[in-house]
MDTraj code that builds the backbone (N, CA, C; nanometers):
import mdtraj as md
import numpy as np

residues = "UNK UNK UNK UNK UNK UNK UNK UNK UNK UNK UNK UNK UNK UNK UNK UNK UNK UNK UNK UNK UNK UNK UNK UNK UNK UNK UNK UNK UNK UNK UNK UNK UNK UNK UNK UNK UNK UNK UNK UNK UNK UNK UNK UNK UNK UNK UNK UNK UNK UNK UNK UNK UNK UNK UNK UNK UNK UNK UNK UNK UNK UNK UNK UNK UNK UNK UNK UNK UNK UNK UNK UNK UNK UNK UNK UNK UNK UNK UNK UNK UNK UNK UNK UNK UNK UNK UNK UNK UNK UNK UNK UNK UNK UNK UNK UNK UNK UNK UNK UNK UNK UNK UNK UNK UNK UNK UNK UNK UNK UNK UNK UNK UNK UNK UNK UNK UNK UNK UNK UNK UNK UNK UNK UNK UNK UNK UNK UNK UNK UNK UNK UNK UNK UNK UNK UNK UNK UNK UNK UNK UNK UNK UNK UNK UNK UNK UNK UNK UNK UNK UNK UNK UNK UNK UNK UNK UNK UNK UNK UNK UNK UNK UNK UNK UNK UNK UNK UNK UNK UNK UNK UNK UNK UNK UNK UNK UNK UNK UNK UNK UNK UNK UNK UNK UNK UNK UNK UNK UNK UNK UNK UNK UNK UNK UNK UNK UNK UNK UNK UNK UNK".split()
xyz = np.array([
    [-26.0988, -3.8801, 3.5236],
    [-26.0300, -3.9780, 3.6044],
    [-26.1179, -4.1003, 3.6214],
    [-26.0762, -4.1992, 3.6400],
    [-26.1702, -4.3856, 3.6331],
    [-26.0519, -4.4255, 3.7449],
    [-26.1644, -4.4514, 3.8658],
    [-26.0986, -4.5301, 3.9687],
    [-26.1912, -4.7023, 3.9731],
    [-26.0683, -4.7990, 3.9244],
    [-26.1140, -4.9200, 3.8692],
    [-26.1466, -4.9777, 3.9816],
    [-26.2422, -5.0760, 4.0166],
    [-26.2564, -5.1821, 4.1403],
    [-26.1690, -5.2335, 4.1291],
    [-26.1849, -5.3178, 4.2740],
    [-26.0449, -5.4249, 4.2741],
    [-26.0705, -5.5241, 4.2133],
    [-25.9518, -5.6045, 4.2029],
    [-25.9054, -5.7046, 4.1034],
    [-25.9905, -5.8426, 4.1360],
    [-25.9874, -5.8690, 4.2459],
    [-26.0625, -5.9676, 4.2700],
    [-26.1555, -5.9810, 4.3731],
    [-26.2299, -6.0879, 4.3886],
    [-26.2964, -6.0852, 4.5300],
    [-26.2552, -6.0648, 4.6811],
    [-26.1500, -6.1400, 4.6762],
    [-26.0816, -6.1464, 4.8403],
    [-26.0580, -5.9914, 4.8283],
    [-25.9907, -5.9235, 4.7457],
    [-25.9639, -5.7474, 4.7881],
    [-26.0912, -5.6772, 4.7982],
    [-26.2161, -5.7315, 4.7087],
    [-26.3314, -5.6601, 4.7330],
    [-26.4348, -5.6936, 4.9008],
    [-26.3397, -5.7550, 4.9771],
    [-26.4260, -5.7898, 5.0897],
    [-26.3611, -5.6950, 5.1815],
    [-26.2297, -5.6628, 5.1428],
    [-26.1619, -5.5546, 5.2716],
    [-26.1989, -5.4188, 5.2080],
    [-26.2601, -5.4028, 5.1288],
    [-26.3080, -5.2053, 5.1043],
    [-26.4958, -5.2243, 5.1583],
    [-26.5220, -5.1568, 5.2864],
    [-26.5882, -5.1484, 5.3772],
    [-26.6872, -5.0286, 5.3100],
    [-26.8254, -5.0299, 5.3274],
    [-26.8710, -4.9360, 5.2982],
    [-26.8584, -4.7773, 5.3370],
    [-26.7658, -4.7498, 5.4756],
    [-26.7444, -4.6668, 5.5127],
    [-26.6629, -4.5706, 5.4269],
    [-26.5291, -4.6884, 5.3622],
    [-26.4567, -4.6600, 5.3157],
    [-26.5000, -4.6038, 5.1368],
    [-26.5616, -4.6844, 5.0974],
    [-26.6396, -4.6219, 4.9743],
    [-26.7042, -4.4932, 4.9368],
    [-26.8172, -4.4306, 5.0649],
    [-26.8536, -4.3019, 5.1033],
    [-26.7371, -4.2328, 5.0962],
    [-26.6050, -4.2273, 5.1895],
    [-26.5266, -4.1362, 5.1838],
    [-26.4623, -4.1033, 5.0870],
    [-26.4280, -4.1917, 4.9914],
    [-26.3986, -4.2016, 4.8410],
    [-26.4827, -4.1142, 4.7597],
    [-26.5869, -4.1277, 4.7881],
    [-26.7304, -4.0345, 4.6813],
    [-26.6830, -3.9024, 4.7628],
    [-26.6964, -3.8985, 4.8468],
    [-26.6694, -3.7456, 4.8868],
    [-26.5581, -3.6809, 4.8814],
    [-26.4757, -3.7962, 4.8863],
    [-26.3124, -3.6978, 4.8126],
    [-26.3203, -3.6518, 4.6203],
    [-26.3881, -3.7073, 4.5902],
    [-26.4434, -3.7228, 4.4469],
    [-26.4562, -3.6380, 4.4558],
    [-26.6160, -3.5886, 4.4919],
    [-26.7406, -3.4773, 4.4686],
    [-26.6362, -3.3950, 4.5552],
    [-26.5170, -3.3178, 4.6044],
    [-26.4390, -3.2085, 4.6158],
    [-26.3522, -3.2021, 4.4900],
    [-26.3488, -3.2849, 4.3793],
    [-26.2656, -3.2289, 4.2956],
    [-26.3581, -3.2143, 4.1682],
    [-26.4790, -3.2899, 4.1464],
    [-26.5712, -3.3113, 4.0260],
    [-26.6741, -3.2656, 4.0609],
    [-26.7371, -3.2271, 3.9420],
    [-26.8766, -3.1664, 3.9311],
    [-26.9289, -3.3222, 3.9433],
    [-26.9187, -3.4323, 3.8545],
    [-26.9967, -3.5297, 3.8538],
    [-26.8943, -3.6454, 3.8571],
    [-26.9947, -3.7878, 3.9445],
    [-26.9447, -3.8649, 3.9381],
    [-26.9973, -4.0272, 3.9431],
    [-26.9824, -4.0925, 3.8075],
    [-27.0439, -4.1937, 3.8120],
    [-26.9775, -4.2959, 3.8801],
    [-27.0376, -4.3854, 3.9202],
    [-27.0459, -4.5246, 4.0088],
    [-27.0995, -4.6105, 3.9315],
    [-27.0425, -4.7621, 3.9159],
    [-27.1253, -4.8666, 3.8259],
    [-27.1263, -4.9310, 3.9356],
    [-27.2431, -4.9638, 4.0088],
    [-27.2531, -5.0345, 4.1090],
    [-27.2963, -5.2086, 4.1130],
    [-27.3336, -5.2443, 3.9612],
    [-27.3740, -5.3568, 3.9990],
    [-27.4955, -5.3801, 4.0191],
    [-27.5711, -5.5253, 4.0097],
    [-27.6557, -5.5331, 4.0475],
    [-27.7052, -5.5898, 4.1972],
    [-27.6567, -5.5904, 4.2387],
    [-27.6502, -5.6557, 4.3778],
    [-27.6340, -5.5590, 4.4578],
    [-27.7472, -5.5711, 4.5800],
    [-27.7846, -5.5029, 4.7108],
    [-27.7114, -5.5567, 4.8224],
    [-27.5834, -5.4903, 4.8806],
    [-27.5641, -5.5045, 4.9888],
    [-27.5268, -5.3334, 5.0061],
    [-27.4695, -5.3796, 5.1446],
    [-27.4255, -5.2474, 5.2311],
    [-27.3433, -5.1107, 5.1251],
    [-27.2785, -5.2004, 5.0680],
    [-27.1796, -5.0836, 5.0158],
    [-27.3166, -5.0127, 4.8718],
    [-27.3616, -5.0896, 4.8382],
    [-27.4904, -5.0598, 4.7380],
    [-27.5327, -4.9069, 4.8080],
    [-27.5615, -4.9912, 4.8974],
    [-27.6669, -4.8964, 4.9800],
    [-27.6260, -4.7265, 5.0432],
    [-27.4760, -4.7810, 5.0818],
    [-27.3910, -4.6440, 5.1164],
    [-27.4011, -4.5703, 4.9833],
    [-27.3899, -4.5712, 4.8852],
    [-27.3559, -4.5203, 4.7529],
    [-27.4621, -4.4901, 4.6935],
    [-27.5914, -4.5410, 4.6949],
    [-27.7183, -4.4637, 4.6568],
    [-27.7605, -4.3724, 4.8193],
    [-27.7443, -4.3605, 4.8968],
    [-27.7744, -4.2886, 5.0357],
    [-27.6444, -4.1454, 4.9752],
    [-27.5189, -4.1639, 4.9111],
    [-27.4451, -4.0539, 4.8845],
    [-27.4650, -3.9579, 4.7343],
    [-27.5655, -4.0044, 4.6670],
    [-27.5939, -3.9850, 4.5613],
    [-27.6609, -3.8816, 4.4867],
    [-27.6764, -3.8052, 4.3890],
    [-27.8307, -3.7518, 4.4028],
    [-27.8912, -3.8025, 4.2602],
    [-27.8459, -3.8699, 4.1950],
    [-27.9402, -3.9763, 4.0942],
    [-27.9007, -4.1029, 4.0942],
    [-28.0107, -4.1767, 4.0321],
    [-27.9867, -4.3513, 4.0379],
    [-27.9880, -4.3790, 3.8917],
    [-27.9286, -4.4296, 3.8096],
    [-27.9885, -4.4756, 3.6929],
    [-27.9871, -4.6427, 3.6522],
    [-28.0919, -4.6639, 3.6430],
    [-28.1014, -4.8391, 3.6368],
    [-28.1462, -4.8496, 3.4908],
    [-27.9851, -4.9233, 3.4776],
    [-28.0130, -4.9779, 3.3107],
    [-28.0692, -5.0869, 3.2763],
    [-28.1662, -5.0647, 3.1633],
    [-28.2575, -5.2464, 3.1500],
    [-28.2640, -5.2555, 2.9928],
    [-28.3091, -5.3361, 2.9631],
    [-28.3023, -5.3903, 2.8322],
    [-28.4512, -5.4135, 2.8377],
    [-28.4899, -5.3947, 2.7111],
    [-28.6541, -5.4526, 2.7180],
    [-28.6502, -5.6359, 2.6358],
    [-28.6221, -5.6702, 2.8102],
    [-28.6322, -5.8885, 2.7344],
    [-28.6841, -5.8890, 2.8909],
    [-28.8083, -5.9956, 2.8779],
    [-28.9208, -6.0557, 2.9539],
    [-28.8060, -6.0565, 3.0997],
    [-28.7036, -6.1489, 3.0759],
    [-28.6099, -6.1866, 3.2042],
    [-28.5997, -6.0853, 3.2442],
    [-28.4837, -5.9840, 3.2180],
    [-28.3988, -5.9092, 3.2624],
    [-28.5236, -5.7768, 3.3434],
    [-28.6297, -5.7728, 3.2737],
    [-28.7476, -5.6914, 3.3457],
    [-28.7988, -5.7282, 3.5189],
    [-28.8368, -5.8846, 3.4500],
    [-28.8635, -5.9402, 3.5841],
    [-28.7789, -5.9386, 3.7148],
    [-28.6192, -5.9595, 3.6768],
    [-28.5318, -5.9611, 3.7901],
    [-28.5073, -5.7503, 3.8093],
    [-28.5257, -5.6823, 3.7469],
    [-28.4964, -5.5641, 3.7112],
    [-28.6444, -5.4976, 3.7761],
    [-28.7702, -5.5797, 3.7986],
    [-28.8679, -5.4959, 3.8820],
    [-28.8356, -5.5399, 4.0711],
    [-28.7885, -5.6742, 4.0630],
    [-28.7404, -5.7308, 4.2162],
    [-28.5736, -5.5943, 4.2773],
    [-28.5572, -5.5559, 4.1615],
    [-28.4917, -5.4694, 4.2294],
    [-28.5195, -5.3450, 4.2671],
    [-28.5588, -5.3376, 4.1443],
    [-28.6262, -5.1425, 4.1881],
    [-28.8014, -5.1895, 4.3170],
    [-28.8042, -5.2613, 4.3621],
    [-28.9125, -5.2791, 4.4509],
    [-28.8188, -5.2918, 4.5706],
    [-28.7492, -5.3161, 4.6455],
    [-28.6350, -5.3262, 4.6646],
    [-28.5627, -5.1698, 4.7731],
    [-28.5425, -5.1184, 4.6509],
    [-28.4691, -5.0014, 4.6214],
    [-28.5824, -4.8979, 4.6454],
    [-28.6876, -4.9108, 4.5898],
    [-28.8383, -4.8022, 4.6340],
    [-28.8148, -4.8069, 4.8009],
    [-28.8490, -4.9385, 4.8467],
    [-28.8626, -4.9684, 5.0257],
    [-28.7409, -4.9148, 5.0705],
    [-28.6131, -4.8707, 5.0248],
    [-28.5349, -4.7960, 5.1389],
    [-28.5434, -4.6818, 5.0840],
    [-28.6195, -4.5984, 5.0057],
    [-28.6333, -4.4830, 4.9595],
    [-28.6007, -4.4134, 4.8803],
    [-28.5309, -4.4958, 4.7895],
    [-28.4504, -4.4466, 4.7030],
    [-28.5831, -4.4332, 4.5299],
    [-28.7042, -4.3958, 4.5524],
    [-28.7523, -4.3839, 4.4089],
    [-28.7457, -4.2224, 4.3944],
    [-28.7536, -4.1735, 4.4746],
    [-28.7736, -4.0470, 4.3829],
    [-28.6398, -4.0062, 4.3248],
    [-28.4914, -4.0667, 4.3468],
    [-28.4043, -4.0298, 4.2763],
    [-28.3838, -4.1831, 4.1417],
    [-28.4324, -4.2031, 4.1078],
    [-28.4279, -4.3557, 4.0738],
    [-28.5319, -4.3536, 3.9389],
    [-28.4462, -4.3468, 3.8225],
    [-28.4748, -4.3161, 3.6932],
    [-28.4422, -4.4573, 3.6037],
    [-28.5145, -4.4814, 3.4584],
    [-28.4671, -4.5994, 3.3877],
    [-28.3538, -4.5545, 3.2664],
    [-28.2573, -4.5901, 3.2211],
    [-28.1856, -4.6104, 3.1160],
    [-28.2284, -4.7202, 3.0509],
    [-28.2978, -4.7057, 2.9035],
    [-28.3704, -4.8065, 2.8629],
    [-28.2604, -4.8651, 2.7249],
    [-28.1960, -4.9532, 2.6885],
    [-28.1149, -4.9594, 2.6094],
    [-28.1007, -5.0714, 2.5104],
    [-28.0789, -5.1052, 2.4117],
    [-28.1453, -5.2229, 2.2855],
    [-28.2516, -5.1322, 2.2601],
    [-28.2875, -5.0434, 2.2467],
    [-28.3999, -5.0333, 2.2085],
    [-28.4244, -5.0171, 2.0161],
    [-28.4874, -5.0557, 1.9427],
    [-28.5043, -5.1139, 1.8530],
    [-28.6555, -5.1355, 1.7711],
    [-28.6644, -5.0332, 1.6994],
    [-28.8235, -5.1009, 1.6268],
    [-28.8553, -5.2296, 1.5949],
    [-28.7794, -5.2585, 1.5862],
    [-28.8246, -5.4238, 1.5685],
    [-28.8121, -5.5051, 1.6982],
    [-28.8209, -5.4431, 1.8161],
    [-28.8388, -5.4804, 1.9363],
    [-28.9749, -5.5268, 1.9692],
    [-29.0387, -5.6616, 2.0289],
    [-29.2051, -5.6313, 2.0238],
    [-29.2257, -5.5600, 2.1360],
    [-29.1136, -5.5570, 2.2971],
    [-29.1518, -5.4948, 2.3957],
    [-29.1117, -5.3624, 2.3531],
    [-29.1973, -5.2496, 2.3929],
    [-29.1611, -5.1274, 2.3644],
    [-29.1152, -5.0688, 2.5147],
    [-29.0741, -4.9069, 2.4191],
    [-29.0163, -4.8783, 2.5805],
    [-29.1920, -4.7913, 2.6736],
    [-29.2749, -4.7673, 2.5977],
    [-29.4316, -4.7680, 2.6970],
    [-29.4330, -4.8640, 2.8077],
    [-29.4016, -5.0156, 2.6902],
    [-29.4133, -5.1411, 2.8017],
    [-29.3544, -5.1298, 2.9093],
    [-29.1755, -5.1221, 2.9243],
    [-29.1316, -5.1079, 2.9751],
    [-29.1416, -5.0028, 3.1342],
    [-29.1360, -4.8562, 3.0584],
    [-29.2128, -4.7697, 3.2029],
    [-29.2858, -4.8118, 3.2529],
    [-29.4020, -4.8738, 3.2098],
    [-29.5635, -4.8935, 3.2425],
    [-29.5241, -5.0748, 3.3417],
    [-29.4411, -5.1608, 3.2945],
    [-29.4244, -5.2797, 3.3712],
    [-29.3237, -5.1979, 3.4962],
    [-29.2175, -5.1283, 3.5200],
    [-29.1473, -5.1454, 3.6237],
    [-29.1740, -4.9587, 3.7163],
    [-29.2953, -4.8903, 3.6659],
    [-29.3403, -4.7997, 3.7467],
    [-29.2325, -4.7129, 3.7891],
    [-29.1635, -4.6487, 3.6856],
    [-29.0136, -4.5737, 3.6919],
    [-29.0430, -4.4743, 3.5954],
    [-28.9822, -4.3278, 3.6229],
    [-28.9407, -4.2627, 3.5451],
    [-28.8227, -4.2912, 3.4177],
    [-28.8557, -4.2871, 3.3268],
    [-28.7825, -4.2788, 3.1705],
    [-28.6566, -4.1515, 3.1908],
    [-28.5330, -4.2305, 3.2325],
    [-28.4079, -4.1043, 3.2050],
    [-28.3895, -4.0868, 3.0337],
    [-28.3644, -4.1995, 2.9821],
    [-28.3453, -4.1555, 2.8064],
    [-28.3351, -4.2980, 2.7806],
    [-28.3180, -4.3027, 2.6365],
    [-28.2839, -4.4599, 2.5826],
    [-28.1596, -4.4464, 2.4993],
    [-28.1509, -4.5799, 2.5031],
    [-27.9842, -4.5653, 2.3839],
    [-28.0333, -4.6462, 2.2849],
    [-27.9996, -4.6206, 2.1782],
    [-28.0657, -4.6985, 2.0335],
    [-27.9867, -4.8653, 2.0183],
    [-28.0335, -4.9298, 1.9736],
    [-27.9554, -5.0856, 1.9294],
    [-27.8736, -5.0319, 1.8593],
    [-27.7357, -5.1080, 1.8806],
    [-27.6229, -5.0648, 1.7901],
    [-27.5079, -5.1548, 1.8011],
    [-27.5639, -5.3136, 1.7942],
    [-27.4548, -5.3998, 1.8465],
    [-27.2998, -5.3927, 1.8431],
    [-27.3208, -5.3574, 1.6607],
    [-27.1989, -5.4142, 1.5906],
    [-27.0852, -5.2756, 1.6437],
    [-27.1136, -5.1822, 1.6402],
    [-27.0374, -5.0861, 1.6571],
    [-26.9960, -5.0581, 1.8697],
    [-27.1029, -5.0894, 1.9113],
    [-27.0536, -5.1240, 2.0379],
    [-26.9647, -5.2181, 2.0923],
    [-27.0167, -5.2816, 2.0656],
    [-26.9055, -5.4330, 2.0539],
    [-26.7742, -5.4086, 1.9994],
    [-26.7286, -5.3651, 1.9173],
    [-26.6374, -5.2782, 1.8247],
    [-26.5808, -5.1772, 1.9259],
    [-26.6188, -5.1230, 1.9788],
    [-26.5840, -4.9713, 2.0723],
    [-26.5448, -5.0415, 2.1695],
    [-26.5746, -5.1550, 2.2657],
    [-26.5929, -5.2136, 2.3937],
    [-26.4395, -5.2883, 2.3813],
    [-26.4290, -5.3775, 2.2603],
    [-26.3416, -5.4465, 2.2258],
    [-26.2041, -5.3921, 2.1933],
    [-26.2017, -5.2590, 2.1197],
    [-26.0720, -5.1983, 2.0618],
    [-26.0575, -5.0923, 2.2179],
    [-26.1425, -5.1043, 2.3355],
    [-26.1078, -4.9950, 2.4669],
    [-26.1262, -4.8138, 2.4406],
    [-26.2212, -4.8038, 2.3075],
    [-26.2400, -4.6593, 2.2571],
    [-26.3844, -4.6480, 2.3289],
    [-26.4011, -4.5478, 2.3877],
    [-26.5518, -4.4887, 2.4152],
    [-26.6219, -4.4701, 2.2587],
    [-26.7400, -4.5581, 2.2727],
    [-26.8419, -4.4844, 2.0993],
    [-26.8181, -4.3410, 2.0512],
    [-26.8320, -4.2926, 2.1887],
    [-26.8360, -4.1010, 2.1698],
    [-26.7236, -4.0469, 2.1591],
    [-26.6101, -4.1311, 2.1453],
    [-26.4910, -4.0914, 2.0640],
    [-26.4952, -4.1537, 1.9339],
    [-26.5384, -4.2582, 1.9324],
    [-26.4468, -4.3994, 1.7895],
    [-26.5731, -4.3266, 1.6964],
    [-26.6987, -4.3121, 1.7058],
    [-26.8366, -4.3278, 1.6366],
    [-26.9298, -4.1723, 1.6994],
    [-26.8929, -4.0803, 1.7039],
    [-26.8932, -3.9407, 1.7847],
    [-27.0966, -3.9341, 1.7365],
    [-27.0660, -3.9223, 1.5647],
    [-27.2091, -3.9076, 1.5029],
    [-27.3312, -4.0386, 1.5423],
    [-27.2830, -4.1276, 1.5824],
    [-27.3660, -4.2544, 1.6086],
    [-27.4999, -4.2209, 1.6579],
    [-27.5815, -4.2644, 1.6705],
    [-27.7220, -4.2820, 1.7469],
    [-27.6848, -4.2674, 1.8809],
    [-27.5708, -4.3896, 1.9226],
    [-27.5815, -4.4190, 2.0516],
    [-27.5029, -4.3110, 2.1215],
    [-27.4148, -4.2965, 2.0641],
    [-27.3228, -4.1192, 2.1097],
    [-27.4240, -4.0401, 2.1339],
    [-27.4680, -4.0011, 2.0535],
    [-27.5330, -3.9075, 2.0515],
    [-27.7051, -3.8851, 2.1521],
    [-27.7399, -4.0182, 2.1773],
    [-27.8122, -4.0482, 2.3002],
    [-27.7757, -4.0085, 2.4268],
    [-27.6414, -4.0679, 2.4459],
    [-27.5606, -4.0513, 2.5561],
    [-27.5298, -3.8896, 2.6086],
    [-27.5133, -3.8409, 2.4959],
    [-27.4402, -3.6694, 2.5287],
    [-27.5686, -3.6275, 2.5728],
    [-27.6827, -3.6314, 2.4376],
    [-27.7992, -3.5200, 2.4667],
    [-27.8294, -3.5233, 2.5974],
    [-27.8182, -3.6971, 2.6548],
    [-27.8764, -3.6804, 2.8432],
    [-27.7880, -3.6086, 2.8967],
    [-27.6758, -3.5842, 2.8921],
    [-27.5704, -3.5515, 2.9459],
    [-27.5398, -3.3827, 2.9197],
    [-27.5952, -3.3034, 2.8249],
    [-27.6447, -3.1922, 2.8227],
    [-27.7804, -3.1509, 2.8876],
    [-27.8837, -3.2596, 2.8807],
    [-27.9817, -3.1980, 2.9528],
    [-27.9628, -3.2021, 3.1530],
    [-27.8531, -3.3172, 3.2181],
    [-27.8251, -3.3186, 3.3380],
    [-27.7832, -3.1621, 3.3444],
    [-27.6490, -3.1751, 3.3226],
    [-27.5502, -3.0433, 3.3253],
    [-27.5483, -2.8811, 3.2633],
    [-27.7064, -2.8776, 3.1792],
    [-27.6819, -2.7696, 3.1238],
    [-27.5708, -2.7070, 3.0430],
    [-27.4822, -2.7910, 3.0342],
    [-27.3789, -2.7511, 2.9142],
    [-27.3883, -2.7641, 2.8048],
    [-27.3259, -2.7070, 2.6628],
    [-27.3310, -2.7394, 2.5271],
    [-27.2241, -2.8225, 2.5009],
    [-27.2571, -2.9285, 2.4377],
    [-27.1432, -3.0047, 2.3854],
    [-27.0486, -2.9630, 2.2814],
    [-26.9218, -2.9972, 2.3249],
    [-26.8506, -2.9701, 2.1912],
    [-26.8196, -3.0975, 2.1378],
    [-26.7339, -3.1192, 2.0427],
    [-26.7338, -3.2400, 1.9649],
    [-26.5834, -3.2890, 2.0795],
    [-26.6287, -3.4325, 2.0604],
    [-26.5624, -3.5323, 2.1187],
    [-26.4687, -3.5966, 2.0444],
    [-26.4567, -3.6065, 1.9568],
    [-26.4065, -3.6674, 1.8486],
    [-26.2946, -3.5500, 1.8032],
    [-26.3273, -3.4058, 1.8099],
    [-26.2548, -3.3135, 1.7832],
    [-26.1185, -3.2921, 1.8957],
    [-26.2063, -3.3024, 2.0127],
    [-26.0808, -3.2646, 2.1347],
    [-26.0063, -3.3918, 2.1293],
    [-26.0777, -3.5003, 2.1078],
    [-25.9377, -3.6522, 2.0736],
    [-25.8635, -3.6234, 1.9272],
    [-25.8957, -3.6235, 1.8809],
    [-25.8273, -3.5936, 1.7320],
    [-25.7125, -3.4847, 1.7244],
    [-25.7007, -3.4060, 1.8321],
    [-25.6598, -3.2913, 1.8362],
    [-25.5360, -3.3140, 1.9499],
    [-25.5298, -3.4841, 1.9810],
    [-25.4368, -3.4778, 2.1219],
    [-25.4301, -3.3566, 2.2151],
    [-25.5636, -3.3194, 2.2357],
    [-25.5245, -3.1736, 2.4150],
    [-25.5221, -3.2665, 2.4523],
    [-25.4568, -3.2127, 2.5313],
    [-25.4105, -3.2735, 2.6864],
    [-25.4996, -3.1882, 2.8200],
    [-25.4950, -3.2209, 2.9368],
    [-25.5781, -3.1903, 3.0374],
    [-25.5544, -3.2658, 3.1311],
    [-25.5802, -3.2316, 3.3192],
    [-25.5049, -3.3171, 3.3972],
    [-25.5732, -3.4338, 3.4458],
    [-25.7271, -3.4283, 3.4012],
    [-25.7420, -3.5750, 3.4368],
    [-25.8726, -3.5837, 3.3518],
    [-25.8728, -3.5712, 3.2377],
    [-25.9666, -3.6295, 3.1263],
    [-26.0506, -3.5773, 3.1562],
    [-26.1865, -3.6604, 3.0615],
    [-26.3614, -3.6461, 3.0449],
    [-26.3874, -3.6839, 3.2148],
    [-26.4169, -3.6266, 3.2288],
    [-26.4937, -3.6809, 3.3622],
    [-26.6956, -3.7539, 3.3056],
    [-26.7450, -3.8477, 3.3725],
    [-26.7975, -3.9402, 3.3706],
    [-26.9523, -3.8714, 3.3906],
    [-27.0300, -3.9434, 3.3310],
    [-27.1683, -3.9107, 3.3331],
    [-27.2056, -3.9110, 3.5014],
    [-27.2929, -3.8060, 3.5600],
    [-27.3376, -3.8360, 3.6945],
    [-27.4296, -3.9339, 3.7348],
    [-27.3695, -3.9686, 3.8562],
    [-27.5208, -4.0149, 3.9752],
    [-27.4728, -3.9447, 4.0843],
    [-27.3242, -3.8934, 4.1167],
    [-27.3246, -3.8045, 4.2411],
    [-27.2695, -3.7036, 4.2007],
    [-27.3275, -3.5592, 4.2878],
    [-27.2742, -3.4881, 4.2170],
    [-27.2799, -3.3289, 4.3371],
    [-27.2043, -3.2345, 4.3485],
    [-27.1998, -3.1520, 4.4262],
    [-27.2435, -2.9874, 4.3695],
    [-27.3381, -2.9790, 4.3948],
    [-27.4168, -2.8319, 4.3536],
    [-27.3280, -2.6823, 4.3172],
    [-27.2366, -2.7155, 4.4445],
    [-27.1324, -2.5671, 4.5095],
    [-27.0450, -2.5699, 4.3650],
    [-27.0347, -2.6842, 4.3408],
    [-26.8693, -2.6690, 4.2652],
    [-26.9486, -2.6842, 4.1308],
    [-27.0688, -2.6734, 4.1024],
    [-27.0865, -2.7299, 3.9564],
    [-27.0571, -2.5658, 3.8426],
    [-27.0156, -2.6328, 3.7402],
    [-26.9418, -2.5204, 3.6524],
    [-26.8388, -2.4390, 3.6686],
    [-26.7344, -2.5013, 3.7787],
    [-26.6088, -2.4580, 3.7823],
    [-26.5337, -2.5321, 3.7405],
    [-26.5891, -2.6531, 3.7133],
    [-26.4193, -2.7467, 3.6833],
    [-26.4894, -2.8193, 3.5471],
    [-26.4309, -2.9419, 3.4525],
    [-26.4625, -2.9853, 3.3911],
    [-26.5546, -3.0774, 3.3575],
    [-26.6621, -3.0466, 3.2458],
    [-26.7702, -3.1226, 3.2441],
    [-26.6961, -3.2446, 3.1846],
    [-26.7899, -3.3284, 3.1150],
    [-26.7748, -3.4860, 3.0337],
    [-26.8135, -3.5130, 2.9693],
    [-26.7329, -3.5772, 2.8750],
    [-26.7827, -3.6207, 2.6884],
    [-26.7329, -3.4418, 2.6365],
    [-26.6647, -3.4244, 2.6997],
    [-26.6567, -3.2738, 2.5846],
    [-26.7233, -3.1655, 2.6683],
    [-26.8395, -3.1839, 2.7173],
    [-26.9307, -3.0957, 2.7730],
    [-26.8307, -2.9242, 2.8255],
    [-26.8766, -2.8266, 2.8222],
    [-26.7863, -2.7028, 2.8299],
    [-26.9101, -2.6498, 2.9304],
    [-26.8960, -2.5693, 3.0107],
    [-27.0214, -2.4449, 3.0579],
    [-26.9903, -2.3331, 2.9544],
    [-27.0812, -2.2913, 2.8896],
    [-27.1195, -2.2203, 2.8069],
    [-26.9966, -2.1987, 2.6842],
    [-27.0258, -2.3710, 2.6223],
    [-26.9374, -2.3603, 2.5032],
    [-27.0327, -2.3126, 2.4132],
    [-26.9495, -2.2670, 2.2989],
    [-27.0436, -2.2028, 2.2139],
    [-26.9622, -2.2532, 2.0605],
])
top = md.Topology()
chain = top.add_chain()
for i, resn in enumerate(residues, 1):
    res = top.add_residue(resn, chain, resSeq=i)
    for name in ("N", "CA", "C"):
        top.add_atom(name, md.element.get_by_symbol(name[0]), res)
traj = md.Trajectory(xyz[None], top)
C-alpha cells in the first residue's frame, strides 16, 4: 500500500504532526514495515516520525555540496538523539567517482546502511515509465542492492520480483515498502516487500 502526500502546500499545513504519528501507528497494526520519505527538512512533523521509528536512513550522494548540507543535517539530527538509529544510504556510487564511499563515512561520522551502484540511464527509465527497477530491471546492480539490504533488515529470502509481476498474482495490498518503522510483535505474519516471503525457499 503507498499513502501519497498531499497535493499541495496549503493541504500540507493542515496535517499536524499529531496527526501523522497516528497514521504510522495505524500502519505498523497492519505492516511489518513501513517506509516514510520524509524530506529533507526539519520541522515538527520530521521530528514526530523519526521519535516513531526504529531506523533512519539518510540518502547522500558522494558530491562536495550535497555532503556539506547532508553533514548540517545529520549534526542536527545527532543533538535530538536520533544517531544511534541513523544509518547512510550511499548512492551514485561509481568507480570513477574521485569521492569514495571511505570518504564519505569518514566526512559525515555515520554508519554505512548499503550503497546503490550508478545506474542513470536505467533509473531514469524506471522513474519515467512509473515501473519500480526491481520489477522493469529485477537482475540490475541497483535491484539487486536494494533487495540484498532488504533481506539482511527482515531476514527473509527473496523471491523473484519480476516473477510474481509477470505472473499477474494478485494480493490485497501489494509489496509493502522497505522499513524505517516497523513493529517487532507482528513481524513475519503478514507480507514482506520486493517479493520478500518468511522462509521462502
Amino acid at each position: 500500500m503507498f499513502l501519497c502526500g498531499p497535493r499541495g502546500p496549503e493541504i500540507a499545513e493542515k496535517i499536524s504532526p499529531a496527526q501523522v504519528s497516528r497514521v504510522l501507528m495505524a500502519l505498523r497494526g497492519y505492516y511489518d514495515y513501513v517506509l516514510v520519505d520524509t524530506g529533507t527538512t526539519i520541522d515538527d512533523t520530521f521530528i514526530a516520525i523519526s521519535e516513531a521509528v526504529g531506523d533512519i536512513f539518510v540518502c547522500v550522494r558522494p558530491d562536495i555540496a550535497v555532503l556539506k548540507h547532508t553533514k548540517t543535517l545529520l549534526s542536527l539530527m545527532h543533538s535530538l538523539g536520533m544517531a544511534s538509529k541513523t544509518s547512510l544510504i550511499i548512492s551514485f556510487v561509481s568507480p570513477d567517482t574521485r569521492i569514495t564511499t571511505n570518504d564519505v563515512v569518514c566526512v559525515l561520522k555515520t554508519n554505512l546502511a548499503f550503497e546503490i551502484p550508478y545506474d542513470w540511464a536505467n533509473c531514469c527509465s524506471a522513474s519515467n515509465n512509473g515501473v519500480p527497477i526491481a520489477l522493469s530491471a529485477p537482475k540490475n546492480p541497483v535491484s539487486r542492492s536494494v533487495v540484498d539490504h532488504a533481506v539482511r533488515i527482515t531476514g527473509h529470502v527473496a523471491e523473484s520480483v519480476a516473477g510474481r509481476h509477470s505472473k499477474g498474482r494478485k494480493n490485497s495490498g501489494g509489496p509493502v515498502p522497505l522499513t524505517v518503522a516497523e513493529t517487532s510483535q507482528n513481524r513475519g505474519k503478514r507480507r514482506g516487500f520486493f517479493g520478500l516471503k518468511k522462509g521462502f525457499k
